[in-house]
N, C-alpha and C positions, 0 to 999 in steps of 0.2 A: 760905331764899328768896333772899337775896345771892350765894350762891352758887350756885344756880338761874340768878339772872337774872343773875349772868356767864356761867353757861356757855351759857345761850340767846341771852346775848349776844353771848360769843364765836362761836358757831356761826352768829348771824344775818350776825354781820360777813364771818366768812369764805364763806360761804354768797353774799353777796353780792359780794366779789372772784370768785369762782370763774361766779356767771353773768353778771358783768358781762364776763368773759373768756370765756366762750362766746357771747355775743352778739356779741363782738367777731368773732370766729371765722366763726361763721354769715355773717354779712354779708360777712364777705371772701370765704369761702368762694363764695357767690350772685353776688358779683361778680365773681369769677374765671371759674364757671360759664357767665356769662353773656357773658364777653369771650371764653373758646375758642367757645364757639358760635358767637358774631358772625362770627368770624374765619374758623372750617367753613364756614358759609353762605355768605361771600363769597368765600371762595376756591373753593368747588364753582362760585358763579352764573360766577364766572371763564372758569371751565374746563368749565362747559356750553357754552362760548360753540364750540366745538370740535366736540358733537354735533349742532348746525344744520351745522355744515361735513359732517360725516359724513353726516347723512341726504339732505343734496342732490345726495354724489357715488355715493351709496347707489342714487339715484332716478333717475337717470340713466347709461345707461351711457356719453355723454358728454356731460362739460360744458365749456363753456366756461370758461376763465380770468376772462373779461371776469364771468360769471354768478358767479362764487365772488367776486369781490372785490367786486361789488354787496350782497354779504352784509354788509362789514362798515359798508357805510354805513347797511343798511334794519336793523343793530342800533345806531348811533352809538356805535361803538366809542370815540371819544374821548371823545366826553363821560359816556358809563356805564361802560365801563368801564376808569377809567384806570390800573389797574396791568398791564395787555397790550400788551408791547413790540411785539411782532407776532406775525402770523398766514403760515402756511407748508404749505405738502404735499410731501412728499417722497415719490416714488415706491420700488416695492421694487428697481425693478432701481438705485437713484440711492444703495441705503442705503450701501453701500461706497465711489461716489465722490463724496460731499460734501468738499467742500477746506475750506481756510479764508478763503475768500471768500466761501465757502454759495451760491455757481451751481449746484450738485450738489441743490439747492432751490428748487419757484417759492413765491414771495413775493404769499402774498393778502392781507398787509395791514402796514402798519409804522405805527406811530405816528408823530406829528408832530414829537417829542421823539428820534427814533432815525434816526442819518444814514443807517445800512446794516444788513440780517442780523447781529442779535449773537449770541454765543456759539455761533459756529461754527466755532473755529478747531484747532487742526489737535491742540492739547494736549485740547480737549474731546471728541474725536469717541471715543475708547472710552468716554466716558459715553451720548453718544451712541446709538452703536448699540446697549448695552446696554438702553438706556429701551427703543429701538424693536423690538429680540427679544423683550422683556418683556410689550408690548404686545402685540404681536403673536400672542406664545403664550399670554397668559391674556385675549386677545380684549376689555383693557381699560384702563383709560389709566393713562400709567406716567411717573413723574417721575423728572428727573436727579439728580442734585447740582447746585449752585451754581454757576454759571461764572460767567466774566469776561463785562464787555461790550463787547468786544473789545483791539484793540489799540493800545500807550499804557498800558494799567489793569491792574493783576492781580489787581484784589482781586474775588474774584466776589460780585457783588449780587444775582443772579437767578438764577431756575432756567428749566426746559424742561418741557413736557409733551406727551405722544404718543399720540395715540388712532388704533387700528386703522381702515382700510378695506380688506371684503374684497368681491373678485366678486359674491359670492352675495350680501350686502347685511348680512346678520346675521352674529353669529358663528357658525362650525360647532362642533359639537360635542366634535371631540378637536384633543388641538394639531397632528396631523399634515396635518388637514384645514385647518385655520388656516395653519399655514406653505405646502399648497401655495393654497390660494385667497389669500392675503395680496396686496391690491392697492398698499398705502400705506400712510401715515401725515398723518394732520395735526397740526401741532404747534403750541405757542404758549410765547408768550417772557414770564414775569411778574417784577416786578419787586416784591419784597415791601415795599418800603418806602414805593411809591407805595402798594399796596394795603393797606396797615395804616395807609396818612396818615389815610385819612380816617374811622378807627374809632378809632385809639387817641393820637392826637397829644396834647400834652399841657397842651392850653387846655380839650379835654374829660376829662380826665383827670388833673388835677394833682395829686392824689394819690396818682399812682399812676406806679413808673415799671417803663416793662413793655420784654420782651428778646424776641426770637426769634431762635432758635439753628436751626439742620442738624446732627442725628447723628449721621446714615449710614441705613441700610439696614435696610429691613425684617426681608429676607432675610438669608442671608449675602452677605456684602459683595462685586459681581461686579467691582468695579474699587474698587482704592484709594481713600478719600477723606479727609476731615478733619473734626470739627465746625464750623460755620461762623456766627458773629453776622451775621443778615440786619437785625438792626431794631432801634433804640433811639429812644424815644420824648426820652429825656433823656440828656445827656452828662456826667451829673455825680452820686454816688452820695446817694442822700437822708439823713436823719439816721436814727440810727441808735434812735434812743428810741423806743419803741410802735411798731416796723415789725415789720410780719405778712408773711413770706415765703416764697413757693412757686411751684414747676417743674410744671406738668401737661403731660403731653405729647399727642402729635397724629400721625395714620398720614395720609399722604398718599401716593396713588396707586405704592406699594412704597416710598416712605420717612419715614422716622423725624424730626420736629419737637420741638421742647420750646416752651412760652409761659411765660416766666418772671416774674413780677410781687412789687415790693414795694410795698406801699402801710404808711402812718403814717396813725393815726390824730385828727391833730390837731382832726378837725372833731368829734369825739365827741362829745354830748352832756354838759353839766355834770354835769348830775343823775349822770350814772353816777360822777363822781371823789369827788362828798362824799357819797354815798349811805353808804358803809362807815363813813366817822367820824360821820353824823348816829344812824347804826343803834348805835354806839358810844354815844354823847353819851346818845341817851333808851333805849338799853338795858332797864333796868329798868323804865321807867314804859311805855315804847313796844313790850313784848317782843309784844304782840299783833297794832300793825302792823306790826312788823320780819316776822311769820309772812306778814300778808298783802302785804307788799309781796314776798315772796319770792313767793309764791305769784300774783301780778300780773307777774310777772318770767317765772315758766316759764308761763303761758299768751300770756306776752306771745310766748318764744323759739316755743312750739308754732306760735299763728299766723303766724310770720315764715317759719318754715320751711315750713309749709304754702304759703302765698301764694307764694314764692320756688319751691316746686315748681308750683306752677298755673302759675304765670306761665311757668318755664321750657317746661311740657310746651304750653301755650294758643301761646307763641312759635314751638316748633319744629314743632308741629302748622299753621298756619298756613302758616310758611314751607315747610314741604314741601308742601303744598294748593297753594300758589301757584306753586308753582314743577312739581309736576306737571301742572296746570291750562295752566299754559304750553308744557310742553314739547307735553302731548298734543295742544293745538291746533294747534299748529306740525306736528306728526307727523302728525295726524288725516289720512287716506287721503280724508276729504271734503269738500269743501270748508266754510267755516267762515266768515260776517257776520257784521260789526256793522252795524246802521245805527242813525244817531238819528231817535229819536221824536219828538224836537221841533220840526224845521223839516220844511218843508214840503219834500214827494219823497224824505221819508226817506234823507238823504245817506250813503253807506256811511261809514265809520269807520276798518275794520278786514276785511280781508283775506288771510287764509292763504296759504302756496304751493300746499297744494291747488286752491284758486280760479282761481290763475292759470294752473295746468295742465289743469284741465277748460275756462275760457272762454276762453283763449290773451289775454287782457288781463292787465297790468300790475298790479299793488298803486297804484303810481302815477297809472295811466291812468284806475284806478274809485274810487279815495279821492275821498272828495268831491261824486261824480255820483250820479246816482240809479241804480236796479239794470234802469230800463227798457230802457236801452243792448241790455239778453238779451232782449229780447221783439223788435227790430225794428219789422213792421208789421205782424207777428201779434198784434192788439191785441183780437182777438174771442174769444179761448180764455174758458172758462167757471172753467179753474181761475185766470184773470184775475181775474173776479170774486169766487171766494171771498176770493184774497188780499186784494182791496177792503175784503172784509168783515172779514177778518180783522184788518188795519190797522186799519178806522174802529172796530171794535167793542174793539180792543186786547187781543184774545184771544190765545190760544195757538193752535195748527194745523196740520193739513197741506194741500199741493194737488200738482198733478203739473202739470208747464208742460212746453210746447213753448217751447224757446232756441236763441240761437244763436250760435255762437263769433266770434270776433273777423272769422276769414277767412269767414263768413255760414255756415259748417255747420249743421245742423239738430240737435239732441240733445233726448232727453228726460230730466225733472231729477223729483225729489220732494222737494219742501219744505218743511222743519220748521220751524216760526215759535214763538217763545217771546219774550215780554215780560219786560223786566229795570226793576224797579222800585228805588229808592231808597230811604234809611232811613224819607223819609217815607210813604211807600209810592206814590211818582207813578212812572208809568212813564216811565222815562229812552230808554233803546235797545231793541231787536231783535233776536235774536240765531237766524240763520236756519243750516241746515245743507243742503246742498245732495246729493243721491244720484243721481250720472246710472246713471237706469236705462233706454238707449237699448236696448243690446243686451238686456236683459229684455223690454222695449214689442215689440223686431221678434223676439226669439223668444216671444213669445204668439202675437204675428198668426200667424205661422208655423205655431204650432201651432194657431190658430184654421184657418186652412187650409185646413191637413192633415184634419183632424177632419170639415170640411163637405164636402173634396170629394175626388172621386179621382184617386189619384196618376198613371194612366195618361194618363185621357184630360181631364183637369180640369175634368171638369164636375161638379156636385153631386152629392153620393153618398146612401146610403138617409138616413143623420141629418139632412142637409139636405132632401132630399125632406119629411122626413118634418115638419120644421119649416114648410118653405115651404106644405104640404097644411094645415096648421092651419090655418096664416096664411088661405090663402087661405080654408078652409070658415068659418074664424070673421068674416072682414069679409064673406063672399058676404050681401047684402042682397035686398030683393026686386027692386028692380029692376036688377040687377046681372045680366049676361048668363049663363047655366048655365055649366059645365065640365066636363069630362070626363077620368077618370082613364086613360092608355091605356098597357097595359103591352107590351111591345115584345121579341120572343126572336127573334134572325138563326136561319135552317133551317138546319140541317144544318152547324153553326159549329164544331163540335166535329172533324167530318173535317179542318177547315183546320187545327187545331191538330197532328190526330195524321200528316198526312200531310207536312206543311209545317212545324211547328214552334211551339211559342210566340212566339218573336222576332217571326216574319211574321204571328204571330197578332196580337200585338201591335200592330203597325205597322196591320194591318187594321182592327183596332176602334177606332182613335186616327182614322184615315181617317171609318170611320160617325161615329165622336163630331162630327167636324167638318161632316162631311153632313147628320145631324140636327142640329144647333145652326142652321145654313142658314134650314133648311127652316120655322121656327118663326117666330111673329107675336111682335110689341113685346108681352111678358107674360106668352107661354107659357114655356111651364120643362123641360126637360131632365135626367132625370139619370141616372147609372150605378148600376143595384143592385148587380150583380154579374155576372162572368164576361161572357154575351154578353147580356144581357137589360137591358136598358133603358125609362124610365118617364115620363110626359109629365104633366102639366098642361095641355090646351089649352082655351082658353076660345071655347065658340060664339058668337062674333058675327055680324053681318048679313053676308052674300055680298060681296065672295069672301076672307071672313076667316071661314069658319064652320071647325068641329072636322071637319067631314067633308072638306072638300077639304086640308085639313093634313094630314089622314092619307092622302089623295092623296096626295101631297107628298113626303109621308115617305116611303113604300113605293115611289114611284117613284126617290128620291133612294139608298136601297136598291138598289136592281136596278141602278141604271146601273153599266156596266163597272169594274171598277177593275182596274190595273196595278200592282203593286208589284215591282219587281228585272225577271225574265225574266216573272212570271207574271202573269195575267190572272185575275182573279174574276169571277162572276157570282152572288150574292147575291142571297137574297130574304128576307122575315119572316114572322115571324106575330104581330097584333097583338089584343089584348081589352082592351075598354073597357066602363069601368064611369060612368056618369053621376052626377052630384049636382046633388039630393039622392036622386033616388028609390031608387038602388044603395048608400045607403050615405051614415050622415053622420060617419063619423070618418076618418083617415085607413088603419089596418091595414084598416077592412074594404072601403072603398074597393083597396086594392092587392089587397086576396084576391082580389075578385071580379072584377077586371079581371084575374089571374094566371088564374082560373078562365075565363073566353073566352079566353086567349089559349089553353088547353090546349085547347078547344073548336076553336081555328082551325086549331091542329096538325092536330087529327083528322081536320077538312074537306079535309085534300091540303095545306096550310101556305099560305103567298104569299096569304093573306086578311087580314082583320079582321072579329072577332065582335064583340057585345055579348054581356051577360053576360044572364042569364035567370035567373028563382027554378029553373027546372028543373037548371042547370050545378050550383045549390047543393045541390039533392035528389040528383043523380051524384055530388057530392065527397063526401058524409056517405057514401051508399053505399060510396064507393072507400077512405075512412076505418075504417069496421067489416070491410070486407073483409080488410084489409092488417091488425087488429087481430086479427079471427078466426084469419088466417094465421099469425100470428107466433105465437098459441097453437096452433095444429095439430100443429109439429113439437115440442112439448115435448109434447100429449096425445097422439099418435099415431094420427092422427086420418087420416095417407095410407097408402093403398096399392096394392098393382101389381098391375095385369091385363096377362097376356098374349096379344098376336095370333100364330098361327102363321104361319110361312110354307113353303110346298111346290112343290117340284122341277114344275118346268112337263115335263121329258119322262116321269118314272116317276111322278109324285104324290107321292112320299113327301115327309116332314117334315123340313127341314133346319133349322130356329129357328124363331125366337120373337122377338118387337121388345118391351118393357119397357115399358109406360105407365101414369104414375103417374094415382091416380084418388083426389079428395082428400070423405072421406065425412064431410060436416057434420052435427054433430049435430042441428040446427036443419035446414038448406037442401038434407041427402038429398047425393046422390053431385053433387057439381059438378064439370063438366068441367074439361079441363086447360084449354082457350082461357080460361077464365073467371080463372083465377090463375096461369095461367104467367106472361104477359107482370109481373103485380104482382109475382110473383115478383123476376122477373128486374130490374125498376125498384129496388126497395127491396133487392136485394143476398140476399134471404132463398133465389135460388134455388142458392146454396153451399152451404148446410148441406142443402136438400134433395137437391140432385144427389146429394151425399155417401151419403147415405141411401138412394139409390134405385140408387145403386153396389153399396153394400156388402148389400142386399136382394136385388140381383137373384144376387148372388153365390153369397149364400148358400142361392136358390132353386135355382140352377144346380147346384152340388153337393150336394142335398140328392136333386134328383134324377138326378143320377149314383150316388150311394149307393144310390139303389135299383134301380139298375142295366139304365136306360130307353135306347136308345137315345142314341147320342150329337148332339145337335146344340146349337146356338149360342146364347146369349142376348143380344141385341142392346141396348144403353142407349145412349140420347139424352144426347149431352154438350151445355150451356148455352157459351155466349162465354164469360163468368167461368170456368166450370172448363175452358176449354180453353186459355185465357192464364193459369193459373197453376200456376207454374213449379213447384208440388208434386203435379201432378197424374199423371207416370211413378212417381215413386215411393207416389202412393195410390194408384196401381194394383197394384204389386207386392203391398201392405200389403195387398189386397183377395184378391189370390189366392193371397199365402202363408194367409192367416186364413183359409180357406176350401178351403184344399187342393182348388185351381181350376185343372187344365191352362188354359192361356191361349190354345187353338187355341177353349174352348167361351165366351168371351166375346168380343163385338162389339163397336164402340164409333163411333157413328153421329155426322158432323160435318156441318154446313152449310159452302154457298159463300160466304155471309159469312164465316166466320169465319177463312177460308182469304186473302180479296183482301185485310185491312186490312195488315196486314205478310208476304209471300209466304216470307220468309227464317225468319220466327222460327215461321209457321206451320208449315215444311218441317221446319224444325228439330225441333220438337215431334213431328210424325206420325213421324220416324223412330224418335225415343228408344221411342215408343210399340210401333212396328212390331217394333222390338230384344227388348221383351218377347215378341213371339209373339202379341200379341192379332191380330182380323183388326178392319180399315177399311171404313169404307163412308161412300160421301158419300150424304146427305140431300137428297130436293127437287132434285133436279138438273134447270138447265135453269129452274130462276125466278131464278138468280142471276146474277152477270158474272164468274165465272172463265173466263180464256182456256184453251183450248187449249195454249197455248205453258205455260203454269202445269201445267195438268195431267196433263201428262205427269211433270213432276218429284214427283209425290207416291207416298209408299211405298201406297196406295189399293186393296184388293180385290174391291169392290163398288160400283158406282153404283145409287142407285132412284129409278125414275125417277117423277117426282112426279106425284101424285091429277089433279093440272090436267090435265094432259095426258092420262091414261088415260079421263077421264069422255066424252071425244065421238071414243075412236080410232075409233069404228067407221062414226062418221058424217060427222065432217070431215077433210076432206082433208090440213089443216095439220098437225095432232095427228097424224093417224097418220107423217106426214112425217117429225115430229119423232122420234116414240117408234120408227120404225126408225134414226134416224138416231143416235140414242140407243144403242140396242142394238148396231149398229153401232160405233160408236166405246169402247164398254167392252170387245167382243171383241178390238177392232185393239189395246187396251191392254192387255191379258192381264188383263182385270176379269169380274166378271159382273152381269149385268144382272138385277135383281129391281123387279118394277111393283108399284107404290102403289095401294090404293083399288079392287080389280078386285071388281065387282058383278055380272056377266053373265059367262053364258056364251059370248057373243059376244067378248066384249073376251078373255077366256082362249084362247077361239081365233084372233085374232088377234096374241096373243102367241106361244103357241106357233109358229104358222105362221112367224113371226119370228126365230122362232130367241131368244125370251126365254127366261131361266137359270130364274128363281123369281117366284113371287108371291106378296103378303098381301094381304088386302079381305074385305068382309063374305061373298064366294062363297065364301070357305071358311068364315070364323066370324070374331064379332065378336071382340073382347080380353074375356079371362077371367079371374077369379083363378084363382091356381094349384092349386086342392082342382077346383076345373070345368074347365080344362083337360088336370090329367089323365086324369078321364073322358073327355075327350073325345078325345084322343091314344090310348085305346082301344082306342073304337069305329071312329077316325080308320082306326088298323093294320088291327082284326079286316076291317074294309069292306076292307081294300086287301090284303090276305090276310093280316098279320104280325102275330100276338097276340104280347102282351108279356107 
């Protein structure tokens, strides 16, 4: 058991030298930690002082000298931070010729302590510009070696540091881009021995004596150098018994550092030197606490080293917090308050550069004052008030204010407000951020607008109508004067376009918009639907403000002359008005049914104004299932073609046939063509019929050449749509190759409309047409306005001459006037002359007598299908002596 409780003895002792010598360790250790750190942190807070310089020449593309040297008073560069000899910018075109006098450098700052620019002389400058290509090319800040501080001294004390400024403001991306944007450099002059006075000097430190050394070079070395001692806390080497000694080194901005420290442990604790000989002494009787004091020892060392890592990571965690916290505010693109909560007017505090570049006030000018200075005498704003609230209640917030700059500009701001309380938890200050969102506030209105109203003529458009119609149906009370909805279409507005242009169209209806707005009582409303059609609100009051003399007004204000360039208008309307309540209590059906009179007033000759009637409503549903029947006709096949003959006025015989579509409902029996042509033609449906009634008659035409009938013509009615479009020669061709159709046996029948709206492209068209070989005949001739001088240039081999006229030749003198005169002028053209509508034998011989070519009309026979025609084609021959 003695020699047990020696060897647990012995083991306890040495057990206890070995962690009385790791504690020793640990704590040097923590304390060395804790001094490179100290030293990192204040040499980085140094040399941030560098990125406020960069980011103001950054934000500006020019600054004043006078504004960069203001910088280093609004950081109190002598009093915070005294190891910065001075502050400098050197340009890039300057980096070659800095002398050693450093005029080749402006100077934004020099300490109080430094007579002139150090360490710029002529033996430094390849340390020099290598810092500044370094910077430059890796876009970041780059330290010298050690120079002198100037001349007189050789021995260098300080070093230099050099951060980029390029054009663009950040760094670019590759170094080539870097060296051509590369604007500058700003540099600063630190002195290490000031800046380590005040962390490691050796009244706080006297056990410790600590060295800071210069290596060299991160890299490989771009200029010669040497190691260099910058810092001795002490001048004299300590003893040399229980000193704990170590180098940890340090990367600075591309160079190389060491922190060299010895410290003795004289101030050790006793307990630690007679611990081993008392663990000796009661050995054998104590071998159980010798265990737990060993075992109080290593949780002692666990916790130290724990605590010693908290501590370090709680330190360096904070000071990076803080000092991001700082730069961001300073960076912050918004502006950024303080104000206190304690006095009254809430006195600002604290002011960003952002602040001073959105309110054009000073840091100086608003420290101190209250933040009302931005309001002026705009003192009724409502987001005033919240602020009130937000203050008195000491809440958190936002509001939007109208402010205003220094030189009284006007901006809009959004205001973030947050309360900063204290450990006790009393709220101390305010801390507001400011977002001018001017340009936001005037592109909304903008687009508020745009959105209400039209771009042409700037009056309200359907969405505002249509909001303004609520408004009004919803406040109309009972004693509250009726109104009337009146919808508004210019006659015949569409030839000014296709005749004259858009442009001139434009400038026209910009003209009415101004006309009507005139014309209108304090209340009535205005506005653009669309195209030419325009929409009122007018309210009936007492004479002579009533809704009926307004629409005098209007319609008169309409009609009067207008001149735009060389040309003269004369304009008229058609207006339909719909009442409320009794037409209508919302607003669409209010606009229907005023839409619906004004088609009503069309139909009366135009240049009117209708009201609307339940009857207009019983015609629209009608005109609805019609146009709905229709659109299903041509997929059931539901049309078909009856043909009229027509016959040689000097032998009788049968020279064609005219094509008329005849559309057989299943419900409503055979409905005439008057009855859905025109809906046709409105709703576009009558392209695909034409088409149809094309390629039907085609195939009627050679079905009966196939049977080997006599040869004559089959005549089809071409629509405006199919005769303005431009694929209409070649669905002709397509019509008689598929059909193995000479083109002498198909006609192709056009109106004088269709020929006056463009004369050129008309002409154009009849010729391509002519080129195939079909034959022409104009339609209706003599209800239209073709001149003369016109038609002669069309490739044309038929005029017929229309029903009007043939129904009283016999009895008035006009008619017959005309329909020789008629005849006449189709001969003089090398045309021939075939009459429309002939019912009597009177009228037949009056044509002939005339010298007329052909006729069709009920005297020979009504239109047939083609199974009844030709039976009837016949009997037509067998009577006229030629069986077929």
């Amino acid at each position: 058991m003695l020699l047990l409780g020696l060897l647990v003895t012995a083991a306890a002792v040495h057990q206890a030298h070995r962690f009385v010598d790791q504690e020793r360790q640990v704590q040097f250790n923590a304390q060395l930690t804790r001094m490179r750190n100290d030293l990192a942190v204040h040499v980085y807070r140094n040399i941030d002082v560098l990125r406020t310089y960069q980011a103001e020449i950054s934000a500006h593309r020019v600054v004043s000298l006078t504004a960069l040297m203001r910088i280093a008073q609004i950081l109190e560069l002598d009093a915070r931070f005294p190891g910065i000899v001075s502050i400098g910018y050197l340009a890039s075109a300057e980096r070659d010729a800095a002398r050693d006098d450093g005029r080749g450098a402006q100077v934004l700052y020099l300490a109080e302590s430094a007579a002139s620019l150090p360490g710029m002389g002529a033996a430094e400058a390849p340390l020099h510009r290598e810092a500044i290509d370094r910077a430059r090319d890796t876009g970041d800040i780059a330290a010298t070696a050690p120079v002198g501080p100037g001349s007189g001294q050789d021995s260098p004390d300080r070093f230099m540091v050099y951060l980029p400024v390029y054009q663009s403001g950040g760094a670019p991306a590759s170094v080539a881009e870097r060296r051509r944007d590369f604007q500058g450099a700003i540099f600063l002059t630190l002195r290490p021995a000031q800046l380590m006075a005040g962390l490691f000097d050796r009244h706080q430190h006297p056990e410790a004596h600590i060295r800071l050394h210069f290596e060299g070079y991160a890299q490989a070395p771009p200029v010669k150098t040497q190691a260099v001692e910058l810092y001795d806390n002490q001048n004299e080497q300590p003893a040399t018994r229980n000193v704990l000694r170590t180098r940890v080194p340090l990367t600075l901005a591309g160079t190389l550092w060491s922190l060299e420290v010895d410290m003795h442990d004289a101030e050790q604790p006793r307990l630690q030197y007679w611990l081993p000989w008392a663990a000796l002494a009661l050995g054998l009787l104590f071998t159980l606490l010798s265990t737990l004091a060993i075992d109080i020892l290593r949780r002692s060392r666990l916790l130290s080293l724990q605590r010693a890592s908290q501590d370090r990571s709680r330190r360096r965690e904070a000071e990076a917090a803080l000092h991001l916290r700082q730069r961001a505010i300073e960076a912050s693109a918004n502006a950024i308050v303080i104000a206190n909560a304690r006095e009254a007017g809430y006195p600002v505090e604290y002011v960003n550069p952002a602040f001073e570049r959105m309110t054009g006030y000073s840091a100086q000018e608003i420290v101190g004052k209250s933040l009302r200075v931005m309001h002026a005498t705009d003192t009724g704003q409502k987001g005033l008030e919240d602020l009130q609230r937000i203050l008195r209640d000491q809440t958190g917030g936002q509001v939007v204010l109208r402010n205003y700059r220094k030189n009284g500009q006007l901006y809009w701001t959004r205001l973030h407000i947050a309360p900063v309380r204290d450990d006790a938890g009393d709220i101390t200050h305010f801390v507001a951020a400011k977002y001018d969102i001017t340009e936001t506030r005037r592109y909304q209105e903008k687009l508020e607008y745009q959105a209400y109203h039209d771009a042409l003529t700037h009056l309200p458009n359907r969405h505002m109508l249509r909001r303004r119609l609520h408004e009004t149906i919803k406040n109309a009370g009972p004693g509250d004067p009726p109104f009337w909805v009146a919808f508004l279409d210019l006659d015949n507005f569409k030839l000014v376009n296709d005749t004259l242009g858009h442009t001139l169209g434009d400038l026209v209806l910009q003209r009415i918009a101004q006309r009507l707005r005139e014309s209108l009582h304090e209340g009535d409303v205005v506005a653009r639907r669309g195209g030419d059609e325009f929409v009122f609100i007018l309210f009936d009051r007492e004479a002579p403000r009533g809704a009926r003399s307004t629409l005098h007004r209007i319609m008169t204000a309409v009609s009067r002359p207008m001149r735009i360039d060389a040309h003269r208008f004369f304009l008229s309307c058609s207006i339909g008005i719909a009442a409320h309540p009794q037409d209508g209590s919302d607003p669409e059906q209010l606009i229907k049914h005023a839409d619906m009179a004004m088609y009503h007033a069309k139909a009366q000759g135009r240049n009117n104004f209708q009201f609307f009637t339940p009857a207009l409503q019983t015609q629209a549903t009608e005109r609805v299932r019609l146009e709905g029947d229709l659109r299903a006709a041509l997929a059931n096949q539901e049309f078909e073609l009856h043909y009229q003959p027509q016959v040689d006025l000097r032998n009788g015989g049968l020279i064609g046939v005219e094509a008329l579509v005849r559309w057989r409902h299943p419900e409503r029996g055979l409905v005439p063509p008057a009855h859905f042509i025109p809906l046709a033609e409105e709703t576009g449906l009558i392209v695909p019929l034409g088409e149809w009634i094309l390629r039907t008659a085609c195939r009627q035409a050679s079905l009966w050449r196939n049977k080997g009938m006599p040869p004559f013509r089959v005549a089809v009615n071409l629509s405006a749509r199919q005769f303005n479009d431009e694929r209409l020669p070649m669905l002709v061709d397509c019509m008689l190759r598929e059909h193995l159709l000479p083109p002498q046996w198909l006609e192709l029948e056009i109106t004088e409309t269709m020929l006056v709206t463009d004369v050129d492209i008309a002409n154009t068209i009849l010729h391509k047409l002519k080129s195939r070989g079909v034959m022409l005949s104009l339609d209706d001739f003599g209800t239209g306005y073709s001149s003369l001088a016109q038609l002669k240039r069309f490739p044309l081999d038929i005029i017929k001459i229309d029903r009007s006229f043939i129904a009283d030749v016999t009895t008035d003198p006009d008619d017959a006037a005309i329909v020789r005169t008629i005849i006449k002028l189709a001969h003089n053209l090398e045309m021939k002359a075939i009459a429309e509508g002939v019912e009597t034998v009177e009228q037949q011989a009056f044509l002939r007598e005339h010298d007329c070519d052909a006729m069709q009309g009920y005297l020979v026979n009504l239109p047939l299908p083609a199974a009844e025609l030709e039976e009837w084609m016949r009997g037509f021959q067998r009577a006229a002596g030629h069986a077929l």
